[in-house]
Steps between C-alpha positions, in 0.01 A plus 500: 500500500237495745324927545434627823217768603766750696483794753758712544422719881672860510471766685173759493534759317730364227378197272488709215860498530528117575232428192762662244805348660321174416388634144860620457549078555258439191242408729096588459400640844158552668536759800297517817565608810839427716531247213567469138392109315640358230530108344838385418684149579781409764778665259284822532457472881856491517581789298267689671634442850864567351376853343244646662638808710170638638295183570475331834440145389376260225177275590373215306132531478422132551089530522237784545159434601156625689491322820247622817504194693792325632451164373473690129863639569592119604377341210561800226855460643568154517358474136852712394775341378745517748691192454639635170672733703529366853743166545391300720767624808485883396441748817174690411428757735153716423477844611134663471344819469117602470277809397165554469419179537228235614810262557724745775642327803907499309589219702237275421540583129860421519401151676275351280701629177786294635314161607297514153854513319646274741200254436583535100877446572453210727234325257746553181743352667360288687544578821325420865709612708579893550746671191852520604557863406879438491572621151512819335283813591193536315337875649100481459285812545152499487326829454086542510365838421149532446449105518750462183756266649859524278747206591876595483857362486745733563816433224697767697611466849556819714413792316685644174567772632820251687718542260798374697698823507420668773710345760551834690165671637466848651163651663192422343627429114305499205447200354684418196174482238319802642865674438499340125141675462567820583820495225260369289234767520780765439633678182833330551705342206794346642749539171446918498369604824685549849346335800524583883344354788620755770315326775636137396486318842586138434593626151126309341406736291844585352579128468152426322583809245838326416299178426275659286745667286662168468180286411619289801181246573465539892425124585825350329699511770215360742334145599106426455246288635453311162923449445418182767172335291560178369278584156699816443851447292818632627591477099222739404574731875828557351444542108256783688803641705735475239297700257424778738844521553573552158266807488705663733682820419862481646712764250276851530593718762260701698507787771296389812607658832364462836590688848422494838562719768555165722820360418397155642201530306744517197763229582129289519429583127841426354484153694171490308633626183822260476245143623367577122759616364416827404715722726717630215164602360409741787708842654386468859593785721477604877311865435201724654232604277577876567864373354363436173665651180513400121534639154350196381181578299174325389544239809267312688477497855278212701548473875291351815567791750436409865163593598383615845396158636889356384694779656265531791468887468280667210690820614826351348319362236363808387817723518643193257207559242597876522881372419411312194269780372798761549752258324306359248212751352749713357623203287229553238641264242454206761239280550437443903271192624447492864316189695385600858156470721547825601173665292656840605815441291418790213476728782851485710624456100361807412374385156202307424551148313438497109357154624426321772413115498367349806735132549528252811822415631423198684179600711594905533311713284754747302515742199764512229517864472603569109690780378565513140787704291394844378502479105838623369398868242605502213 
């Protein structure tokens, strides 16, 4: 089976995470930034897009080269083999983006990548005329920083963090992998630990936990760019599926909770919950923060909290950091993880972090704001 060069996008701030979920796969990864490469064939781009939870996409890496002239990028790209991928009726639309770079009007570098593979298509298969583009979607990006041009197909369609789920959306939600890292950088273990989300929203975080404790793969349930290429099988797509499935815990039981103070905002999640079918997993409840009680011990709690900019007042977003400092500090044998852009967060808390990491949800700048379990004496 034919091996790919592949590069699998995430989020700043966490391809460390990303890198081991693909180790964890039995891959060997190389990690750079806002990207983690590895080589594996179409079985292994498949898996990939079926497990990953914090990536953003899977690329094929069709050519890399030096080009500072624009008839080098035409001929470096033409000389690729793109009609071992490409049929002769697939839609290949090229997006472009350039850095530092003798070669930086985007547009132009997105027009002469797509005539020089149009010119290879059309002499392969022999055609004068223009390609019909009719068939199935082939997504091209071509990216030149520092005059290193990398050619890429995109195997994934719109983002992984789609998983399919969330077919009820409050304010602003988090998306689904940046929810899956944040659980992931936690002390949580699903079989012995308590979970709460007590800002749960559209219920992602919550819903994301139950997944995890169930070694549900996030794409199963979803469609990809590559489930409509003529050299991919649909035999091999589902022996993928079907194993994935089979690695799925459905007998353990597991205490995740979530609450909102918005009751809409809950009746949103459990919509969310029961589209995967993981609403028996979850206790959702209509409840303030302030409301908060539990005898539960050695629990983790991992919420999104609205921050100034979402609820349009920093006042009110401030007296809520108080709130969750007054109900949570005092439980010392919980472990509290915070995500917000509000830098001031220790201080309306009234405790400073163990840890802060600095992560990008979407384009906004926040800080998980880490607050680890006080060691039990002996």
């Amino acid at each position: 089976m034919k091996k790919f060069k592949l590069m699998v996008t995430c989020a700043a701030g966490i391809e460390s995470l990303t890198a081991k979920e693909l180790r964890d796969l039995g891959y060997e990864v190389e990690v750079q930034n806002g990207m983690v490469l590895f080589d594996g064939t179409i079985e292994d781009i498949i898996k990939a897009n079926i497990w990953l939870r914090t990536a953003d996409r899977v690329k094929i890496i069709v050519g890399s080269f030096e080009a500072k002239t624009f008839d080098q990028l035409f001929e470096k790209t033409k000389a690729l083999s793109w009609e071992s991928l490409i049929p002769m009726d697939g839609k290949f639309p090229v997006e472009g983006r350039s850095q530092k770079s003798d070669l930086h009007s985007v547009p132009d570098v997105q027009a002469i990548t797509k005539k020089a593979i149009a010119t290879k298509l059309g002499d392969f298969y022999h055609r004068r005329t223009r390609l019909p583009e009719t068939g199935g979607l082939y997504p091209l990006e071509v990216r030149v920083n520092k005059n290193m041009v990398y050619d890429l197909l995109d195997t994934t369609g719109p983002s992984l963090f789609k998983r399919g789920y969330r077919v009820a959306k409050g304010d602003a939600p988090l998306k689904e992998n940046m929810a899956a890292a944040l659980i992931l950088l936690s002390n949580w273990h699903p079989k012995t630990m308590p979970f709460l989300d007590p800002m749960c929203g559209s219920g992602t975080i919550a819903i994301e936990a139950a997944m995890i404790a169930r070694n549900i793969a996030p794409g199963i349930q979803r469609e990809f760019v590559f489930d409509n290429w003529d050299w991919v099988s649909k035999e091999t797509i589902r022996k993928v599926k079907e194993e994935a499935d089979a690695q799925a815990d459905y007998d353990s039981e597991f205490d995740i909770s979530a609450s909102d103070v918005n009751g809409e905002m809950i009746n949103y999640a459990k919509v969310n919950a029961q589209e995967i079918g993981l609403l028996h997993d979850i206790s959702f409840k209509q409840l303030a923060v302030q409301d908060f009680k539990t005898d539960k011990q050695d629990g983790v709690v991992i919420t999104n909290p609205p921050y100034g900019q979402r609820l349009g007042d920093l006042e009110e977003a401030e007296r809520l950091y108080h709130d969750l400092g007054e109900v949570f500090i005092p439980m010392t044998t919980w472990s509290k993880y915070y995500l917000t852009s509000d830098l001031n967060f220790e201080k309306f808390y009234e405790k400073k972090a163990t840890k802060r990491r600095k992560l990008y949800n979407g384009r906004i700048r926040t800080d998980y704001f880490q607050y680890w379990a006080e060691k039990k004496r002996s």
